[in-house]
C-alpha positions as CSV (number, residue, x, y, z in Angstrom):
1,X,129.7,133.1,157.0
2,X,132.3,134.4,159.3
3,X,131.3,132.8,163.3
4,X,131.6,135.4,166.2
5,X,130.2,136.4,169.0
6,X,127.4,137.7,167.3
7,X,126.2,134.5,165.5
8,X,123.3,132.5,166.8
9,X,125.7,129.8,168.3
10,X,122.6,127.7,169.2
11,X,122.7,127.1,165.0
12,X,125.2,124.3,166.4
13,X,123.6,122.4,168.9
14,X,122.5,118.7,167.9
15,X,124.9,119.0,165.3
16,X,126.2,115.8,163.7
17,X,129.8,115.7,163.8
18,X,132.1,113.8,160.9
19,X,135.7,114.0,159.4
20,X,138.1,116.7,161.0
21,X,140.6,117.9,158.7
22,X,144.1,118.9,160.1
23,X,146.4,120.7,157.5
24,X,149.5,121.4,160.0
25,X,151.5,123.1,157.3
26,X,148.6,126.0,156.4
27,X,148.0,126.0,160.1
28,X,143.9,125.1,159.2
29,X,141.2,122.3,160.3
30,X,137.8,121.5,157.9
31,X,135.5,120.3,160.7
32,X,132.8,118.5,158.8
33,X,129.2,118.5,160.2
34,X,125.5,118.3,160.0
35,X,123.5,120.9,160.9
36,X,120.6,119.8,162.1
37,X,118.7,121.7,165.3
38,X,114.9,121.4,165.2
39,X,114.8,124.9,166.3
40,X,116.4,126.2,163.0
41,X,115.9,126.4,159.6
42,X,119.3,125.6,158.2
43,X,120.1,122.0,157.5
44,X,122.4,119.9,155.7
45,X,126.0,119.4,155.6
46,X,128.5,121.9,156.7
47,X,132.3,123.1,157.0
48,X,133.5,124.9,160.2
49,X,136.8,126.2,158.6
50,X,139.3,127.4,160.8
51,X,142.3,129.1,159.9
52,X,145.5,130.9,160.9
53,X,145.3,128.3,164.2
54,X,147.5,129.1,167.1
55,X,146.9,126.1,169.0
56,X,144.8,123.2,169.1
57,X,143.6,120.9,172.0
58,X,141.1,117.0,170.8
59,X,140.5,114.3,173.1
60,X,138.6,111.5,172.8
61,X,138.0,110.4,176.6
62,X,134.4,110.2,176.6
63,X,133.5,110.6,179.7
64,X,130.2,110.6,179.2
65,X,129.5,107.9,176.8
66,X,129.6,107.8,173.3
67,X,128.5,110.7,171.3
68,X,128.8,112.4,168.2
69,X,126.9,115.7,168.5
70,X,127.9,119.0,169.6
71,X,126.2,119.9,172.8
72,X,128.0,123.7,172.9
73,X,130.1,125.8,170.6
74,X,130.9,128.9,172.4
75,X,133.4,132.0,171.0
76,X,135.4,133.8,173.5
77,X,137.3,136.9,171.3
78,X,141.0,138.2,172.1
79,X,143.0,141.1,170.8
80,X,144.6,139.2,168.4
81,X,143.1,135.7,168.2
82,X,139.8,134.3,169.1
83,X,139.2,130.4,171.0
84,X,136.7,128.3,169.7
85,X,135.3,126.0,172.6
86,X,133.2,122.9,171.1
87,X,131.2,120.2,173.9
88,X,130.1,116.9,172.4
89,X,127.8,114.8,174.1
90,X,130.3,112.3,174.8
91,X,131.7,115.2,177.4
92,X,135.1,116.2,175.0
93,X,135.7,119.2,174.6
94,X,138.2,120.9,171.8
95,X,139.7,124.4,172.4
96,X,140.7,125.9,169.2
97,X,142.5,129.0,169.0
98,X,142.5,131.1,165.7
99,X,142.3,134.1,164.0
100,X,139.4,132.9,161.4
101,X,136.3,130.7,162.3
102,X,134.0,130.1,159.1
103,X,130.8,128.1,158.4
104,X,131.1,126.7,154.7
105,X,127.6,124.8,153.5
106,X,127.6,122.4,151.5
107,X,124.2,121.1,150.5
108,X,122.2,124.2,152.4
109,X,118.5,123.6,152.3
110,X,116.0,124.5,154.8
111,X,112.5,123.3,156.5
Protein backbone atom coordinates (compact mmCIF):
# COMPACT_ATOMS: atom_id res chain seq x y z
CA UNK A 1 0.00 0.00 0.00
CA UNK A 2 1.62 3.07 -1.30
CA UNK A 3 1.51 6.08 1.79
CA UNK A 4 0.46 9.63 0.69
CA UNK A 5 -1.31 12.36 1.52
CA UNK A 6 -4.34 10.60 1.19
CA UNK A 7 -3.83 7.72 3.59
CA UNK A 8 -5.27 7.73 7.07
CA UNK A 9 -1.94 8.80 8.68
CA UNK A 10 -3.54 8.29 12.15
CA UNK A 11 -3.12 4.25 11.05
CA UNK A 12 0.32 5.14 12.67
CA UNK A 13 -0.14 6.61 15.88
CA UNK A 14 0.79 4.24 18.93
CA UNK A 15 2.77 2.36 16.67
CA UNK A 16 5.44 0.11 18.17
CA UNK A 17 8.63 0.90 16.63
CA UNK A 18 11.55 -1.94 16.03
CA UNK A 19 14.65 -2.62 13.62
CA UNK A 20 15.36 0.11 10.98
CA UNK A 21 17.04 -1.18 8.00
CA UNK A 22 19.51 1.14 6.13
CA UNK A 23 20.64 -0.32 2.66
CA UNK A 24 22.96 2.88 1.58
CA UNK A 25 23.88 1.28 -1.72
CA UNK A 26 19.97 0.75 -3.04
CA UNK A 27 19.40 4.10 -1.49
CA UNK A 28 16.30 2.26 0.89
CA UNK A 29 15.29 1.82 4.77
CA UNK A 30 12.80 -1.25 6.06
CA UNK A 31 11.33 0.52 9.07
CA UNK A 32 9.90 -2.33 11.14
CA UNK A 33 6.77 -1.67 13.33
CA UNK A 34 3.68 -2.67 15.03
CA UNK A 35 0.61 -1.32 14.22
CA UNK A 36 -1.40 -1.14 16.83
CA UNK A 37 -3.98 2.06 17.39
CA UNK A 38 -7.15 1.17 19.29
CA UNK A 39 -8.94 3.27 16.86
CA UNK A 40 -8.21 0.91 13.89
CA UNK A 41 -8.75 -2.24 12.71
CA UNK A 42 -5.31 -3.17 11.28
CA UNK A 43 -2.85 -4.78 13.61
CA UNK A 44 0.14 -6.73 13.57
CA UNK A 45 3.55 -6.28 12.28
CA UNK A 46 4.51 -4.04 9.51
CA UNK A 47 7.22 -2.66 6.98
CA UNK A 48 7.33 1.19 6.09
CA UNK A 49 9.57 0.64 2.98
CA UNK A 50 11.19 3.55 1.67
CA UNK A 51 12.89 3.84 -1.43
CA UNK A 52 14.79 5.97 -3.92
CA UNK A 53 15.86 8.13 -0.52
CA UNK A 54 17.35 11.49 -1.16
CA UNK A 55 18.35 12.25 2.28
CA UNK A 56 17.93 11.01 5.56
CA UNK A 57 18.03 12.76 9.12
CA UNK A 58 17.73 9.97 12.95
CA UNK A 59 18.52 11.14 16.29
CA UNK A 60 18.23 9.62 19.29
CA UNK A 61 18.22 12.65 21.82
CA UNK A 62 15.26 11.92 23.63
CA UNK A 63 14.25 14.74 24.82
CA UNK A 64 11.39 13.68 26.20
CA UNK A 65 12.14 10.50 27.81
CA UNK A 66 12.31 7.16 26.52
CA UNK A 67 9.96 5.99 23.97
CA UNK A 68 9.34 3.72 21.37
CA UNK A 69 6.12 4.69 19.65
CA UNK A 70 5.33 6.93 16.91
CA UNK A 71 3.34 9.94 18.17
CA UNK A 72 3.03 11.53 14.32
CA UNK A 73 3.87 10.48 10.75
CA UNK A 74 2.99 13.23 8.58
CA UNK A 75 3.65 13.34 4.41
CA UNK A 76 4.48 16.68 2.89
CA UNK A 77 4.64 15.98 -1.27
CA UNK A 78 7.13 17.82 -3.71
CA UNK A 79 7.45 17.87 -7.45
CA UNK A 80 9.83 15.39 -7.53
CA UNK A 81 10.32 13.77 -4.06
CA UNK A 82 8.06 13.53 -1.10
CA UNK A 83 9.48 13.94 3.06
CA UNK A 84 8.40 11.64 5.42
CA UNK A 85 8.24 13.36 8.93
CA UNK A 86 7.93 10.55 11.90
CA UNK A 87 7.50 12.00 16.04
CA UNK A 88 8.23 9.32 18.62
CA UNK A 89 7.24 9.79 22.06
CA UNK A 90 10.66 10.12 23.10
CA UNK A 91 10.45 13.71 21.14
CA UNK A 92 12.93 12.44 17.85
CA UNK A 93 11.96 13.18 15.01
CA UNK A 94 13.36 11.56 11.50
CA UNK A 95 12.86 13.49 8.21
CA UNK A 96 13.05 11.17 5.36
CA UNK A 97 13.03 12.29 1.91
CA UNK A 98 12.09 9.93 -0.99
CA UNK A 99 10.39 9.26 -3.97
CA UNK A 100 8.50 5.92 -2.61
CA UNK A 101 6.92 5.48 0.90
CA UNK A 102 5.19 1.86 1.34
CA UNK A 103 3.39 -0.05 4.06
CA UNK A 104 4.39 -3.90 3.70
CA UNK A 105 2.30 -6.24 6.39
CA UNK A 106 3.55 -8.88 7.64
CA UNK A 107 1.23 -10.82 9.94
CA UNK A 108 -2.06 -8.48 8.98
CA UNK A 109 -5.01 -9.46 11.16
CA UNK A 110 -7.65 -7.30 12.47
CA UNK A 111 -10.05 -6.81 15.64
Amino acid sequence: MKISKETDLYLFHDAKVGVMYYDYINKSINFHIFLDSPLKSIKGDAIIRITSIESVQLCSFEPWGKGIYITELNIEEKTKYSIMTILLNSGDTFIINARVFELVFENRFFK
